[in-house]
C-alpha positions as CSV (number, residue, x, y, z in Angstrom):
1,X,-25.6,92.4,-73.2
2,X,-25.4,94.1,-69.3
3,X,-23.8,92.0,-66.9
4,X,-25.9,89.9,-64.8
5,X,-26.0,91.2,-61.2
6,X,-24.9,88.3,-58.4
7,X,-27.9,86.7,-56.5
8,X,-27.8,87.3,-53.0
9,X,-27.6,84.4,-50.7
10,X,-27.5,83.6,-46.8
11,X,-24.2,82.2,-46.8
12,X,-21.2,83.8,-45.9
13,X,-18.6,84.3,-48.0
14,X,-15.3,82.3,-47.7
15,X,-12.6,83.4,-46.2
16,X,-9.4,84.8,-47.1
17,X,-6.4,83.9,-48.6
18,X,-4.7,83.5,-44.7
19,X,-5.4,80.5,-43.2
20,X,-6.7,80.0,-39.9
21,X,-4.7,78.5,-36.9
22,X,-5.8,75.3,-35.7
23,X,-6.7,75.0,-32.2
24,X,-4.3,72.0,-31.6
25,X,-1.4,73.7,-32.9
26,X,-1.7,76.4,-30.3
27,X,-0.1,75.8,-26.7
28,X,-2.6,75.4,-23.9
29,X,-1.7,76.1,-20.3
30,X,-4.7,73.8,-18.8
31,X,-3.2,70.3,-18.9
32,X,-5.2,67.9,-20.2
33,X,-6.5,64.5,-18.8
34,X,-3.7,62.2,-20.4
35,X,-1.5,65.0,-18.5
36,X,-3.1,64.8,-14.8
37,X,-1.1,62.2,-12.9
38,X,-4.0,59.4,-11.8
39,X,-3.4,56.9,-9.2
40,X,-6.1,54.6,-10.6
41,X,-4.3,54.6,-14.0
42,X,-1.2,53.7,-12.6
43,X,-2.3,50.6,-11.3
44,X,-1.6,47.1,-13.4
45,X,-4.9,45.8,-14.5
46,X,-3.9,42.0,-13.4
47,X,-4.4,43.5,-9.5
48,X,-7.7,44.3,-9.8
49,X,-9.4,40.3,-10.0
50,X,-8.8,38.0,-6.8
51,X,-9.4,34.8,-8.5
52,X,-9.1,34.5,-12.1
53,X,-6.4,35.1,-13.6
54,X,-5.7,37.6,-16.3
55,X,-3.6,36.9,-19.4
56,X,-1.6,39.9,-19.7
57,X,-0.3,39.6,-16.3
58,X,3.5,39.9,-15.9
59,X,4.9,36.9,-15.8
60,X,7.7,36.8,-12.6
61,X,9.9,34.6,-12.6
62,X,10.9,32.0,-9.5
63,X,14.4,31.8,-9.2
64,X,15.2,28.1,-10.3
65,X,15.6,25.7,-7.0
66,X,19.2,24.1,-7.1
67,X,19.2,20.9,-6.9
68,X,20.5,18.6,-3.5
69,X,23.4,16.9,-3.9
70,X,21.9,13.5,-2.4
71,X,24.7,11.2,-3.5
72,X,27.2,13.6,-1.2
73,X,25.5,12.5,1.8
74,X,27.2,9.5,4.1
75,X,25.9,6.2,3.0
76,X,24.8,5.5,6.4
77,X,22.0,8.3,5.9
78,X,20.9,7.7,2.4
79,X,20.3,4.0,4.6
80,X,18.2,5.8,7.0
81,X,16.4,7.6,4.0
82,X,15.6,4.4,2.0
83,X,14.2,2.9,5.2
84,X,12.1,5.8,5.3
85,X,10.9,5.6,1.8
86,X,10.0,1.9,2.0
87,X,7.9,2.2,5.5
88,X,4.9,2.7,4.2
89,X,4.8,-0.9,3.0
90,X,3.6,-3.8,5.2
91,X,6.2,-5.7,7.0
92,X,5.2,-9.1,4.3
93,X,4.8,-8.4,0.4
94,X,2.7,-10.6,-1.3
95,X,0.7,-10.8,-4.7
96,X,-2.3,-8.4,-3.8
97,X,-4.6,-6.1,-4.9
98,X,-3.4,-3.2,-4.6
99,X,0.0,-3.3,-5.1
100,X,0.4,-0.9,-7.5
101,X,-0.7,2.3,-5.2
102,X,1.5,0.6,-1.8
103,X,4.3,-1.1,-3.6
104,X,4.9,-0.2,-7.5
105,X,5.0,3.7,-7.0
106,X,7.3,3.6,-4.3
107,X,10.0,0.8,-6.5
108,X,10.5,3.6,-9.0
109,X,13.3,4.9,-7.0
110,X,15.6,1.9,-8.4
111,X,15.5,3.6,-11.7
112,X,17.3,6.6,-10.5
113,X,20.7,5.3,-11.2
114,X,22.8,2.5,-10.6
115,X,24.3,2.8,-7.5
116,X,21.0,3.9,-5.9
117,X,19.2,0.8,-7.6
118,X,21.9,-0.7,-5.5
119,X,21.8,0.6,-1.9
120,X,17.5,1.2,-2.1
121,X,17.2,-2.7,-3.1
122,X,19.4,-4.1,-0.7
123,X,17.3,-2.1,1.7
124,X,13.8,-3.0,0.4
125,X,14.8,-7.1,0.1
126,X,16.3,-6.7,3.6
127,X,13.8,-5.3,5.6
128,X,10.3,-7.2,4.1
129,X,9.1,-10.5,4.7
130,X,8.4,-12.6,1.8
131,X,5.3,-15.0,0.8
132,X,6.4,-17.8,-0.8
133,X,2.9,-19.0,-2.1
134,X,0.0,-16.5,-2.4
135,X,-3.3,-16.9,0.1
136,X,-5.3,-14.3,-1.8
137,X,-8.5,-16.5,-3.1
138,X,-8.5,-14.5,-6.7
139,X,-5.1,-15.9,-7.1
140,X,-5.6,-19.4,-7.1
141,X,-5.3,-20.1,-10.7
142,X,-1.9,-18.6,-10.9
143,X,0.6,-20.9,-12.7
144,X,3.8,-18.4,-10.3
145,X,4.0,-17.0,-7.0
146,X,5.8,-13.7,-5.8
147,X,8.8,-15.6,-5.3
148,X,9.1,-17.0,-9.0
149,X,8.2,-13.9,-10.5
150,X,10.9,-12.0,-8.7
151,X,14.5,-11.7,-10.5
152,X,16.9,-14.0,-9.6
153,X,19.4,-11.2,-8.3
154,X,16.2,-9.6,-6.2
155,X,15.5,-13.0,-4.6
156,X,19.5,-12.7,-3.1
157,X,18.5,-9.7,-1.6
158,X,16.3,-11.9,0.4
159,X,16.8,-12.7,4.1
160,X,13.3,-13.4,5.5
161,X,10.6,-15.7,3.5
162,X,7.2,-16.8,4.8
163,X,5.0,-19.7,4.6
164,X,1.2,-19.2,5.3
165,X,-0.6,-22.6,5.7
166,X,-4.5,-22.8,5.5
167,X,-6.0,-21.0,3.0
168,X,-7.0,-23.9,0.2
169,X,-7.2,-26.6,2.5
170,X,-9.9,-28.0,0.6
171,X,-8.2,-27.9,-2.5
172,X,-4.6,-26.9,-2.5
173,X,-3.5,-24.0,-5.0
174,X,-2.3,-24.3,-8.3
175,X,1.1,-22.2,-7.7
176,X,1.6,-24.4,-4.7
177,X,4.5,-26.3,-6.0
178,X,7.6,-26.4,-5.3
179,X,10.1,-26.9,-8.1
180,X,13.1,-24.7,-10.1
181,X,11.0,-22.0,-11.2
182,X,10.5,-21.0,-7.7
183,X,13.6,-19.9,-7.1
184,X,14.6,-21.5,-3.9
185,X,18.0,-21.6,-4.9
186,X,18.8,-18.1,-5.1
187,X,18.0,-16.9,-1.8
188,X,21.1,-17.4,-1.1
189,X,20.8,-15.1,1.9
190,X,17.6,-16.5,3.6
191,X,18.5,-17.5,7.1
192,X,15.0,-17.7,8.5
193,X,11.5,-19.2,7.8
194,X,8.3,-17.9,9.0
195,X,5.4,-20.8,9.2
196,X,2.3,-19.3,10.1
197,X,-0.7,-21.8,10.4
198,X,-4.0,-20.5,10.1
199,X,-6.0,-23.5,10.6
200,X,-6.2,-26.9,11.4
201,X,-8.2,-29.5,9.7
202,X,-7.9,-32.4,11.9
203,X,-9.8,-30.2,14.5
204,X,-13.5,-31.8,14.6
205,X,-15.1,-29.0,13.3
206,X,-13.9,-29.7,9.5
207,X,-15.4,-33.1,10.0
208,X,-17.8,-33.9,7.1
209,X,-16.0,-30.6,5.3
210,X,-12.4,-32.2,4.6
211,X,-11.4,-33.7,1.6
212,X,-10.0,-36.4,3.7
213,X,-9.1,-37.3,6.6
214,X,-5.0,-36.3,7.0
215,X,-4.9,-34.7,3.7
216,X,-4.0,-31.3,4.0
217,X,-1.6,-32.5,6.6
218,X,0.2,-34.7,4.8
219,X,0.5,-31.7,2.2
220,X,1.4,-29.2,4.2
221,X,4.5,-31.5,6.0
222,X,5.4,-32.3,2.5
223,X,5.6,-28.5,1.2
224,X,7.9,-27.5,4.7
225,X,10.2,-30.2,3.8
226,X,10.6,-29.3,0.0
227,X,11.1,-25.7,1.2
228,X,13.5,-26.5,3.5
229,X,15.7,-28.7,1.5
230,X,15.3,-26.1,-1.2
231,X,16.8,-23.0,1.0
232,X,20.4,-23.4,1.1
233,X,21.2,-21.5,4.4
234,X,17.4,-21.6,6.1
235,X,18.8,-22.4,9.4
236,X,16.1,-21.2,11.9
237,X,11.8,-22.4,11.1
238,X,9.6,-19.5,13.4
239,X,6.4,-21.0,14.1
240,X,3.3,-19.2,14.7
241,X,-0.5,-19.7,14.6
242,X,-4.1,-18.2,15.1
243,X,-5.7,-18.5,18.6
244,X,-7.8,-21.6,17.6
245,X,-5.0,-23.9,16.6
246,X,-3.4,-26.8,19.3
247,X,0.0,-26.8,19.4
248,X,-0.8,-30.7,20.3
249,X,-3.0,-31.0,16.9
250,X,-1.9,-33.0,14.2
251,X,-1.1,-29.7,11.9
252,X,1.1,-28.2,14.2
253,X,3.2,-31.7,15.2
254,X,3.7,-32.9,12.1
255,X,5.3,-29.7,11.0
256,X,7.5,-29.6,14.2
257,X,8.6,-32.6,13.2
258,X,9.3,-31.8,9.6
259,X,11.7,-29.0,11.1
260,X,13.3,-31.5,13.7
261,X,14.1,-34.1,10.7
262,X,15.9,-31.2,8.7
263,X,18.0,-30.1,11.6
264,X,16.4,-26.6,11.9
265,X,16.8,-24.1,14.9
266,X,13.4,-23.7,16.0
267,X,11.8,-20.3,18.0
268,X,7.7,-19.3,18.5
269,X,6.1,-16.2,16.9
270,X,4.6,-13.1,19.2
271,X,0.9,-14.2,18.1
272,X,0.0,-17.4,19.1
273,X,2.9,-17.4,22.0
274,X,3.8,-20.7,22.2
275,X,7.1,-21.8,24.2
276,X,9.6,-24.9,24.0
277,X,7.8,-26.5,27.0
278,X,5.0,-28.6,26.3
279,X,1.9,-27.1,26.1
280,X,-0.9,-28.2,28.6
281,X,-4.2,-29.4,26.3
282,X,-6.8,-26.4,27.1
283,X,-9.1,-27.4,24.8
284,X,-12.4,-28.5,25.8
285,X,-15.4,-30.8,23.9
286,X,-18.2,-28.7,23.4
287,X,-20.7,-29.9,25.4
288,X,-23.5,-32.4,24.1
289,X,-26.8,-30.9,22.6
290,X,-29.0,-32.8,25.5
291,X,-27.1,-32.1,28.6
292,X,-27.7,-28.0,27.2
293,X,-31.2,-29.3,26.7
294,X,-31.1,-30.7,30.4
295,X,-29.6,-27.5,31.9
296,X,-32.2,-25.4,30.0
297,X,-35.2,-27.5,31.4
298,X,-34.3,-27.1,34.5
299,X,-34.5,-23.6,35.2
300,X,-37.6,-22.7,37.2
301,X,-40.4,-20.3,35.9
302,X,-41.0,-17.2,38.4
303,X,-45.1,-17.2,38.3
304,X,-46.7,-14.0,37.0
305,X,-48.4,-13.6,40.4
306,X,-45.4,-13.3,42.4
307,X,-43.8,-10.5,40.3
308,X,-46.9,-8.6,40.2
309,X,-46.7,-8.8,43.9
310,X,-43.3,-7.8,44.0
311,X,-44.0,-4.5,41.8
312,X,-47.3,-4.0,43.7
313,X,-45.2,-4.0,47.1
């Protein structure tokens, strides 16, 4: 049988035994674009946003803030530092709403340590008046005060306690009552008491208003005189009062002489500004309804004529 002739085709043949180079393999003297040195490359991709932050960005480190020796300090300028700390509270502390954004934050100090608790309290009890009773209407039904609900080693911090008379003088508080759990006995270091009188219901204006007649008198000269005989070393009563109140009213004497009975030093507050002499009665009856009637009646009519004249000219 002949051979059978090959078939001729349009592709190429293969190539040879020798392999070809690769292109890779062989040294190129352009550089390529990995090679070429870009600015734009260089730069860290966290610097090219303004506001939001990228989360591969480099974290750097703050060097770590030592911390101030505040205990090495004299103790007559971690005095002045408390005193700074506890200015933002009013000058009297009482049970208010409130409290907990003016007062509470700024008490967390005590729990520092020890001898801070220390210093700062003796600082903070020092420097505030206290209310004995509350005056705040939403705290009527309270069974305790401020003063009872304070620790009996707070209270003989204490050096200046307050009594605020008037609110509830048609009915008298619940927590107005003096007895052990108040505490009296432990301010030790209370040497004055601040009455402040708001009101006075013997004034004529209360008439028909009043529970009775004297009532919140009598209470109020019997609540100074348990206080008094319940604050071991009270030796000075400050007495002060809103505008409207007589210091020739039956309020304001019978708690003068409250304070006289018990031996007590007695000065006068910056707000009403009453003095040791006697005071002169200023106050004045309103007058009647029919003499204003009278003095109204009286006035005399300018006729519509005469003004129109008056324009005219």
């Amino acid at each position: 049988m002949p051979p059978r002739r090959q078939a001729k085709g349009s592709r190429a043949k293969g190539a040879g035994l020798s392999p070809t180079p690769i292109t890779s393999a062989i040294p190129s003297k352009i550089p390529s674009e990995a090679e070429v040195d870009d600015p734009v490359d260089s730069l860290n991709i966290a610097d090219l946003t303004l506001d939001v932050p990228i989360e591969n960005k480099p974290v750097v480190k703050k060097p770590k803030p030592k911390p101030f020796r505040f205990m090495d300090l004299p103790v007559e300028v971690r005095l002045k530092v408390y005193a700074y700390h506890f200015g933002e509270i009013g000058p009297v502390v009482d049970i208010e709403h409130g409290n907990y954004f003016t007062i509470h934050r700024r008490l967390a100090l005590f729990r520092v340590c020890r001898q801070i608790y220390y210093e700062a309290s003796d600082t903070f009890y020092n420097s505030k008046v206290f209310r004995i009773f509350p005056i705040d209407g939403r705290q009527s039904r309270v069974k305790k005060g401020l003063l009872a609900k304070v620790k009996p080693q707070c209270r003989a911090h204490m050096t200046t306690l307050e009594l605020r008379l008037g609110p509830g003088w048609g009915k008298p508080y619940r927590s107005w009552v003096v007895n052990d759990l108040l505490g009296l006995a432990d301010c030790v270091n209370v040497r004055r008491l601040h009455v402040y009188i708001e009101i006075d219901p013997s004034d004529k204006i209360f008439a028909g208003y009043r529970k009775a007649p004297g009532f919140y008198e009598k209470f109020c000269q019997n609540l100074l005189d348990d206080v008094l005989k319940g604050l071991p070393n009270a030796q000075m009563v400050q007495f002060d009062a809103h505008p409207s109140v007589r210091k020739a009213g039956d309020m304001a004497r019978g708690l003068l002489d409250i304070a006289r009975a018990n031996q007590r030093t007695i000065c006068w507050g910056p707000n009403r500004g009453w003095t040791d002499g006697d005071e002169e009665d200023d106050y004045k009856e309103p007058a009647p309804l029919a003499s204003i009637a009278q003095a109204t009646t009286s006035w005399e009519v300018v006729p519509t004529s005469a003004i129109a004249q008056e324009v005219v000219a």
